[in-house]
C-alpha positions in Angstrom: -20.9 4.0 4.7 -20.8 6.2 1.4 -19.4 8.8 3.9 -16.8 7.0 5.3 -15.8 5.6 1.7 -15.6 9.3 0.9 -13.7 10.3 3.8 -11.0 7.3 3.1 -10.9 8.1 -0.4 -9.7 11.8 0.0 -7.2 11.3 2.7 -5.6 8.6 0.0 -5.8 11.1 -2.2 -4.1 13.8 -0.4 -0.9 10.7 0.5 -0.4 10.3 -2.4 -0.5 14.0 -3.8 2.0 14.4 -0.8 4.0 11.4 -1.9 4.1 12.5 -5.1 5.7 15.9 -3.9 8.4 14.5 -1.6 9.7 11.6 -3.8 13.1 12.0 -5.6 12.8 8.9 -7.0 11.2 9.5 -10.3 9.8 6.8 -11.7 8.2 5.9 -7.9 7.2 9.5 -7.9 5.1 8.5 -11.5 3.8 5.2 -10.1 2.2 7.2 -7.0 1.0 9.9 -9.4 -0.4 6.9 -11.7 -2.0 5.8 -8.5 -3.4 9.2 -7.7 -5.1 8.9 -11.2 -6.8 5.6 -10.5 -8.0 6.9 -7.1 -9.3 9.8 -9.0 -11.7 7.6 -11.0 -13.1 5.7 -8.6 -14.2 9.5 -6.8 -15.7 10.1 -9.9 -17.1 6.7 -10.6 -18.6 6.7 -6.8 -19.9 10.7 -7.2 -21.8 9.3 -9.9 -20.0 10.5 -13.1 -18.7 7.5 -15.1 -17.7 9.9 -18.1 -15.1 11.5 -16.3 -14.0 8.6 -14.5 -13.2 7.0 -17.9 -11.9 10.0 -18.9 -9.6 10.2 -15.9 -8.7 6.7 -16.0 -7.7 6.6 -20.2 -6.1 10.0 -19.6 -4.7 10.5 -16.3 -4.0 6.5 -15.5 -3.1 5.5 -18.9 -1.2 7.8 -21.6 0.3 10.8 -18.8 1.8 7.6 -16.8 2.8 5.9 -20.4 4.3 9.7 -20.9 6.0 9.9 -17.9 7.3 6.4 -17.9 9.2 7.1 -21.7 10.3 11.0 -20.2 12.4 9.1 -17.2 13.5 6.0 -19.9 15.6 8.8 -22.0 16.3 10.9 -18.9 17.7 10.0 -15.3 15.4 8.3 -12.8 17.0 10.3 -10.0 15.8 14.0 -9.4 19.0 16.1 -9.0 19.6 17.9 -5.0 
């Protein structure tokens, strides 16, 4: 099961990393990256490293989203052709 879990987790991982790649839609383009994040930790958190996992999650989940989120607020939210 811990395989298969595994298995799942990674091929979400590479849809969104894919997503994240052919969106022009900004700010969906930094939900699915925020998404990325939170798949991230629970890799970590199931791997057996809580540390990072919190790390990832605070970091990559919480201030790069909160980042990216204020960066498309003062810019557009539509990447340019």
């Amino acid at each position: 099961m811990s395989r298969v879990f595994d298995i799942v987790l990674l091929l979400l991982l590479v849809g969104c990393a894919l997503a994240v790649v052919r969106l022009k839609d900004l700010l969906a383009a930094a939900i699915v990256f925020s998404s990325y994040s939170l798949l991230m930790c629970l890799l970590w958190l199931h791997r057996g490293a809580p540390d990072v996992a919190m790390t990832e999650a605070a970091v990559g989940a919480g201030v790069t989203t909160v980042l990216f989120l204020v960066t498309i607020a003062r810019t557009t939210r539509k990447e340019r052709s």
